[in-house]
N, C-alpha and C positions, 0 to 999 in steps of 0.2 A: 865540978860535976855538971853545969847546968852546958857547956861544950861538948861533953859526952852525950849529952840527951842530942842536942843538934845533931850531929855526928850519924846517932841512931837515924834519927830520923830522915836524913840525906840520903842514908842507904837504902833508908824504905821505897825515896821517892826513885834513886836511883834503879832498885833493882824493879819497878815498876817498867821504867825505861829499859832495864835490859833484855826481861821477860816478855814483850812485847804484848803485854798487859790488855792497852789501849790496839785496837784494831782501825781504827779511825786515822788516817793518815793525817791528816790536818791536826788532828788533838792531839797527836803524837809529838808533833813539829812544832805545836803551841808547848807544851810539856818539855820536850827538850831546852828550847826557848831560856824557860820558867829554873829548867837544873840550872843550866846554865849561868844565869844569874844571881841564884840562888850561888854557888860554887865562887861565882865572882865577890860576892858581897863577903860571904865566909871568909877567903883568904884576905881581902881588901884591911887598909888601916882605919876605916872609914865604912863600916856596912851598913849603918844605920842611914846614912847617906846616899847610898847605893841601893837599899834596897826601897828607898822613896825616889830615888830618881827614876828607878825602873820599872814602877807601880804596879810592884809586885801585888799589892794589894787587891787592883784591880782586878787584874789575872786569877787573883785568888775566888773570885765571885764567878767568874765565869766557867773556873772550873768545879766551884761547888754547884752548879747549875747543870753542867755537861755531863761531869763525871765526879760520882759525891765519894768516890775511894781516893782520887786522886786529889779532891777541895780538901778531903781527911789531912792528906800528907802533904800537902802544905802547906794547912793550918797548923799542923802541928810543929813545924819547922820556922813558922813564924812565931808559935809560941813559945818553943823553946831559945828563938834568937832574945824577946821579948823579956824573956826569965832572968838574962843575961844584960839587960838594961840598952837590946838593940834595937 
C-alpha cells in the first residue's frame, strides 16, 4: 500500500510539471530537477541513499518558501517514501 501512496503522489508532483502549473522559468527548471530525482531514487536499489545524497530535503525548504503547493507535493512524497522506512 504505502508505494501506491508514493505513486500518487509523483503524479501529483508530476502533472504540476505537465500543466505548466509553475509560470516562473527557474522554479520550473528547479522542479523538474527535484521530479527527476525524486524518479531516480523511486526506481533505484538504494533511495534512501539517493535521496540524502541529493538533498532533497533541502530543496524541499526552498520550495515550501517559493511555492507552498509545490513544498505540499513534495512533502508529501517524502512522507509517503518515509511510511515505507525510506
Amino acid at each position: 500500500m504505502p508505494i501506491t501512496k508514493v505513486k500518487s503522489e509523483f503524479k501529483k508532483l508530476s502533472d504540476i510539471l505537465d500543466n505548466d502549473i509553475i509560470a516562473d522559468e527557474c522554479t520550473a527548471g528547479d522542479l523538474k530537477l527535484v521530479h527527476d530525482q525524486f524518479q531516480e531514487a523511486i526506481l533505484s536499489r538504494d533511495p534512501a541513499k539517493l535521496i540524502r545524497d541529493k538533498k532533497l530535503t533541502e530543496q524541499l525548504l526552498v520550495f515550501e518558501e517559493s511555492n507552498p503547493i509545490v513544498g505540499k507535493a513534495i512533502k508529501d512524497i517524502m512522507t509517503a517514501l518515509s511510511g515505507m522506512g525510506i
